[in-house]
N, C-alpha and C positions, 0 to 999 in steps of 0.2 A: 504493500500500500504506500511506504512511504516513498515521497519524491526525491528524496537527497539524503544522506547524510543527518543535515541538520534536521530533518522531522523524523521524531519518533512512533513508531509503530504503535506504541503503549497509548501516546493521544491521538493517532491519527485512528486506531478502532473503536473510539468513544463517541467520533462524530457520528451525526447524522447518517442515515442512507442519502438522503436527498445531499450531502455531502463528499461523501465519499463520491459519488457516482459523477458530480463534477469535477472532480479530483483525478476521477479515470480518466475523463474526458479529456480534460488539458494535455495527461501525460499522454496520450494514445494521439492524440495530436503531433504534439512534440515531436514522440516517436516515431509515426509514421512520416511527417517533417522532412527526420534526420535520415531518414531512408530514401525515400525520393529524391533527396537533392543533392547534386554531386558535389566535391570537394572546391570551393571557389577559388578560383585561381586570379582571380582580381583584385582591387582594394574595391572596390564597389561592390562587389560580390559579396567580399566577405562580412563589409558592411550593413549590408540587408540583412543575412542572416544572425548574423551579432545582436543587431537593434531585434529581430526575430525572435531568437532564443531566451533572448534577456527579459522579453516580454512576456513572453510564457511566463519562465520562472515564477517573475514578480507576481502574474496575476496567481497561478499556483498556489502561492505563498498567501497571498490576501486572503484564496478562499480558504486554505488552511487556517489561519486567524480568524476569518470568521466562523469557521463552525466552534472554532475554539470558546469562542464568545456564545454562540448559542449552546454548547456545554453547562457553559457557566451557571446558564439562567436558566435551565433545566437539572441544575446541581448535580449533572456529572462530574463536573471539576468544580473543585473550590479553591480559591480566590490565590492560593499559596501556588498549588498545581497550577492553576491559568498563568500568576506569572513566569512560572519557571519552564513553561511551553512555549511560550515567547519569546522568554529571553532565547531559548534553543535555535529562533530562526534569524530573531532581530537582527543578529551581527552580520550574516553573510545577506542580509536582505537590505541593508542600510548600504554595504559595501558595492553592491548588486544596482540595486537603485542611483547611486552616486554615478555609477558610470555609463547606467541609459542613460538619466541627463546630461551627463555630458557628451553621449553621441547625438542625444536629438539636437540639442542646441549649439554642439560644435563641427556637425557631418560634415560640411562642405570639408573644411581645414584638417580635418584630421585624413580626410581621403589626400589630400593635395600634400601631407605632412607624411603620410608611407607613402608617396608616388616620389616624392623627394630622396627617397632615402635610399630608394634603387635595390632593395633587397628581393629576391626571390620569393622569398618564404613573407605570403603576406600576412600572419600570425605574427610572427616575429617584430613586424613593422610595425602593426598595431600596436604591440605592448611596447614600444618603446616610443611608439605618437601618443599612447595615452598616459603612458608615467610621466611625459613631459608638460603635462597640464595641470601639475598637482607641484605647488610648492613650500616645501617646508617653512613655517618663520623665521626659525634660525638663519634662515640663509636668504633672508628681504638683506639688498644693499643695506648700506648705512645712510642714503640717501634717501632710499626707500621709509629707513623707520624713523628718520628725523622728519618725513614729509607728515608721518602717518602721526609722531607725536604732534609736531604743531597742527595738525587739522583738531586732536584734541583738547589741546590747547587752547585754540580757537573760540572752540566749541563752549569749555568750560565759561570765560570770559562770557560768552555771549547767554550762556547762562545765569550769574552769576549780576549779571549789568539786566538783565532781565526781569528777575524777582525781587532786586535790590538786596542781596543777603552776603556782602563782603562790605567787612569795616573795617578801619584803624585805629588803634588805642594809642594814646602817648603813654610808655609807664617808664618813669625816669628819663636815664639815657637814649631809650631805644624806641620805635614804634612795631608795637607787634600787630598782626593782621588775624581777623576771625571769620569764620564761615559762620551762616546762621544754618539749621537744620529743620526744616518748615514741619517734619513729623514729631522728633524730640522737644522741640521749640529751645533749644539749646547753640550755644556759641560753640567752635570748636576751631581749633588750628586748622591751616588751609590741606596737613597732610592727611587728617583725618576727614576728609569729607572728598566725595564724589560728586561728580556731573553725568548724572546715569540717564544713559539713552533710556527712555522709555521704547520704544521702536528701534531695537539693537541697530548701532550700524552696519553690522555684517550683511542684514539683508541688502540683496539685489533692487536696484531704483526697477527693474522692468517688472519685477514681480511684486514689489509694494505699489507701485505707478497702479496696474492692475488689479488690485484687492481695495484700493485705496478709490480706484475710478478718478485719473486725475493725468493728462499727460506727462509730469514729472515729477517725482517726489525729491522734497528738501530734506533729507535725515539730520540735516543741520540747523535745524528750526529750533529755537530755544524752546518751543512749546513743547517741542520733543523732549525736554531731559526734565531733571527735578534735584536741586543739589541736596544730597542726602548724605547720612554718616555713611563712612564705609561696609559697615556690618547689614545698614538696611538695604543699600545698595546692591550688597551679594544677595540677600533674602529677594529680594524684587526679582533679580535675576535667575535664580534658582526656585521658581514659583513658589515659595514656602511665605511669599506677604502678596496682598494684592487693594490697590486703590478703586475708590468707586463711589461715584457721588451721589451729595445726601441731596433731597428734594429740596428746592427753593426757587423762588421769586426767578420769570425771566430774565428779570431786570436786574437783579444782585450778580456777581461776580459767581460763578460755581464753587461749591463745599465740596470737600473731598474729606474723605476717611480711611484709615488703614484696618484691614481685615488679615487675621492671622490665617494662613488655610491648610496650614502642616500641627495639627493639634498636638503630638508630641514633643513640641517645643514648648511647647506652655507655660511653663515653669522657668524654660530657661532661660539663661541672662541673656539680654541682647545689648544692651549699653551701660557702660559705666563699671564701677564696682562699690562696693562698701555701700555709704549712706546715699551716695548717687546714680545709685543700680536701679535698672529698671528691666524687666522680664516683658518677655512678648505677650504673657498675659496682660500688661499693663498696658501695652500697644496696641491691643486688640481693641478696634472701635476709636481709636484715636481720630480725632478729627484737626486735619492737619492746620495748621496756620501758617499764612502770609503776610508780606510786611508790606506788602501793597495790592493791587487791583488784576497785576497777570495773572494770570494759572493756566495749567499746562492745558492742552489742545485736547477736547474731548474725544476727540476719534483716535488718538493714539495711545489714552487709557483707555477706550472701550476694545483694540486691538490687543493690548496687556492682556484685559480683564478673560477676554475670549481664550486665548493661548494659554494663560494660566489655569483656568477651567483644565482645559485637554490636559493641559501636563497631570493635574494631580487627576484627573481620572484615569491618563494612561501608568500614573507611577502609584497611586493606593485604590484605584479603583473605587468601593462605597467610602467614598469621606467627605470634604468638603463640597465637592462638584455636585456629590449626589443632594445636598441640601441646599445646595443656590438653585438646584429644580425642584426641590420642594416649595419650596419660598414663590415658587412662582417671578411674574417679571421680576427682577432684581437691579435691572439697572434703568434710575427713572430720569432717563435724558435721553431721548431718544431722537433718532436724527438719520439722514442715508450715508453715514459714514462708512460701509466697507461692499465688495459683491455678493450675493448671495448664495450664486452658484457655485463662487471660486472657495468660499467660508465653507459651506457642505463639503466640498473634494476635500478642500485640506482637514478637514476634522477627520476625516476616515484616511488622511494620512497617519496624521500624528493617532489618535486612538483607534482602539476597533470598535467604537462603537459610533451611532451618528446622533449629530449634534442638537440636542432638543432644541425645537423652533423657538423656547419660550426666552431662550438667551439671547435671540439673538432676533426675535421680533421686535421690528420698529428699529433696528439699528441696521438696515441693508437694506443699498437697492439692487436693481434687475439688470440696468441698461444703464449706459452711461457714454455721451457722446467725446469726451477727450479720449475716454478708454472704451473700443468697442469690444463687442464678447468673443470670447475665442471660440474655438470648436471644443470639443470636450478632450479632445486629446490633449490639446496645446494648455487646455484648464489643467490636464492631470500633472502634464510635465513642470508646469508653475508651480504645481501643487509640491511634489516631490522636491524639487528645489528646495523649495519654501521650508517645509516641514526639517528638512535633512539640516538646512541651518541652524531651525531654531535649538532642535535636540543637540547638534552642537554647542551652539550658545547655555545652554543648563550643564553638559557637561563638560564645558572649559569654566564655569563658576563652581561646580562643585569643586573641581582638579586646586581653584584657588584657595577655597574653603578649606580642602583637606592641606594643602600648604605644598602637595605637589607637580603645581604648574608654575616653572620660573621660567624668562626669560629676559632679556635684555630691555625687551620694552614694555614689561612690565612695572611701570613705573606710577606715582597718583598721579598722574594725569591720565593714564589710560584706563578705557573701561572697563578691559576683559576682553575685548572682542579679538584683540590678536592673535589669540590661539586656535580658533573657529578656524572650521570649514578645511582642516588639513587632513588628510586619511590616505592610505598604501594600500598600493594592489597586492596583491599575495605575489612573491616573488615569483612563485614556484609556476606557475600559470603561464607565464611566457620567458624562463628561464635565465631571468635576466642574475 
């Protein structure tokens, strides 16, 4: 029964018949496929059948996740077993997925990049056209990451000059400088506070352009960030806190509040120590303060708010997610900040489950003329993009959290995001 390696037999005979039987399907496909077509002797050739293959898998792979899901909720798996069924595919299905998109959205260059290279063996070519599209950090110029700090830099600044919350103290001889922290409502040195993208900048402007419905997106928008402690700053990014605003007056400037969504931190500290400690219990429901009339861009916390949802339902499953659909509408600012079609795809990227309407009614529209709709292919490929960053982006904050992601530009000015988006093809696969 199973397709690969990474599915096990153990949960692939738990599924469904109407499961299983699509499952043959795919493979008998495949199979029959890999029979019929002879060995490509092209770079075109081999291309077709690559992006071919690849796509199997993938679909494969999805409907083995879904029956996994419908398992669940007929309590043949429970919630431990679901995830460690998943984890079993995730890895070579993340690694899998990374490199359709990079055939659908890089085909032309990559055929034109083994045509260059005059090799016989067009296998061989390929994996050395497509190891060359993957670049480590370590190894950005020095020009590269001096461009890439002052962009953050920048950024910081125009945050910062934004909410009004950088001041000067005269104490004695010297002038020392404070960041204010709109959640703690706290002063703090400029090393300890952040200018955290709400809207990571890692993502891609054609795929936020598209979810956003808008021909260009600014990641650089001060409404985009929020200067936070360091500690919240990681939480924000690691979906364990989430912002979301409280009812008010058209006419009043928007309230915002922080919501803890990782309830085993409860207890624990998040700032400070001794008589000046405060636990994310005590953060919970905090309603943030400003020292003037900006506040951040509603559509890029309600982007937040939705991504943070999927993370914690694809990372605990029934926990916080599952009660902001109890709750009913939850977020009461409603507006055609993001696409509707593109929101659905990507939730069944990022989770296996799909996106209850009630999140995400009244905050999406259909149609959008800067950005017109794609076909559902071209949605799916955004989609997998998309999703593949963000799960990057939560595990290059974890990596910072646990204290083992260092490198050169990680420095405060930067947000985290230099470690994203880096991943290796299995050596072994084209013998490099």
């Amino acid at each position: 029964m199973a397709h690969s390696s990474s599915i096990s037999n153990k949960y692939a005979s738990l599924l469904s018949n109407n499961f299983q039987e699509n499952l043959a399907q795919i493979q008998s496909r495949k199979t029959s496929a890999f029979s019929t077509v002879s060995t490509p002797s092209t770079a075109s050739e081999f291309l077709d059948q690559k992006v071919r293959d690849m796509k199997t898998d993938i679909d494969f792979t999805q409907v083995y996740r879904d029956g996994l899901v419908e398992a669940f909720d007929t309590k043949l798996l429970g919630s431990e077993e679901l995830t460690k069924a998943l984890e079993e595919v995730n890895g070579d299905d993340k690694k899998r997925r990374k490199e359709w998109v990079t055939l659908k959205r890089q085909r032309r260059h990559i055929e034109e990049d083994m045509l260059d290279q005059g090799k016989e063996n067009v296998e061989t070519a390929y994996g050395i056209a497509i190891r060359n599209r993957f670049q480590i950090p370590s190894q950005l110029s020095k020009s590269e990451r001096n461009r890439k700090n002052h962009a953050q830099q920048d950024f910081r600044k125009g945050v910062e000059d934004y909410y009004h919350v950088a001041k000067e103290i005269q104490e004695q001889t010297k002038v020392v400088r404070e960041v204010y922290c709109c959640v703690s409502k706290r002063w703090y040195e400029p090393s300890s506070m952040k200018a955290a993208h709400i809207v990571p900048k890692i993502l891609q402007s054609d795929e936020l352009s598209y979810l956003f419905g808008v021909g260009e997106m600014n990641r650089s928008d001060p409404r985009n960030g929020l200067m936070m402690h360091r500690n919240l700053e990681e939480a924000l990014d690691r979906a364990e806190i989430v912002i979301v605003p409280i009812p008010s007056s058209p006419t009043q400037p928007t309230e915002w509040k922080l919501l803890l969504t990782r309830e085993i931190m409860r207890h624990d500290t998040a700032l400070g120590a001794g008589s000046s400690r405060m636990s994310w219990d005590e953060l919970d429901g905090t309603v943030l303060k400003f020292l003037n009339e900006n506040r951040p861009a509603r559509r890029y916390l309600y982007f937040k708010y939705l991504t943070t949802y999927m993370t914690t339902k694809q990372r605990e499953g029934a926990s916080w997610a599952d009660k902001s659909e109890q709750r009913g509408v939850i977020w009461p600012s409603p507006g055609p900040y993001l696409r509707s079609s593109f929101l659905r795809v990507l939730s069944r990227q990022v989770t296996e489950f799909y996106l209850p309407e009630v999140l995400y009614a009244g905050g999406t529209f259909d149609a959008d003329v800067e950005a017109p709709t794609r076909t559902v292919d071209q949605e799916k490929v955004l989609a997998t993009s998309l999703n593949l960053k963000i799960d990057d982006a939560r595990e290059s904050a974890d990596k910072r959290t646990r204290g083992d992601y260092q490198n050169e530009n990680d420095s405060e000015e930067d947000d985290g995001d230099g470690g994203v988006g880096c991943w290796v093809l299995d050596s072994r696969v084209y013998g490099w």
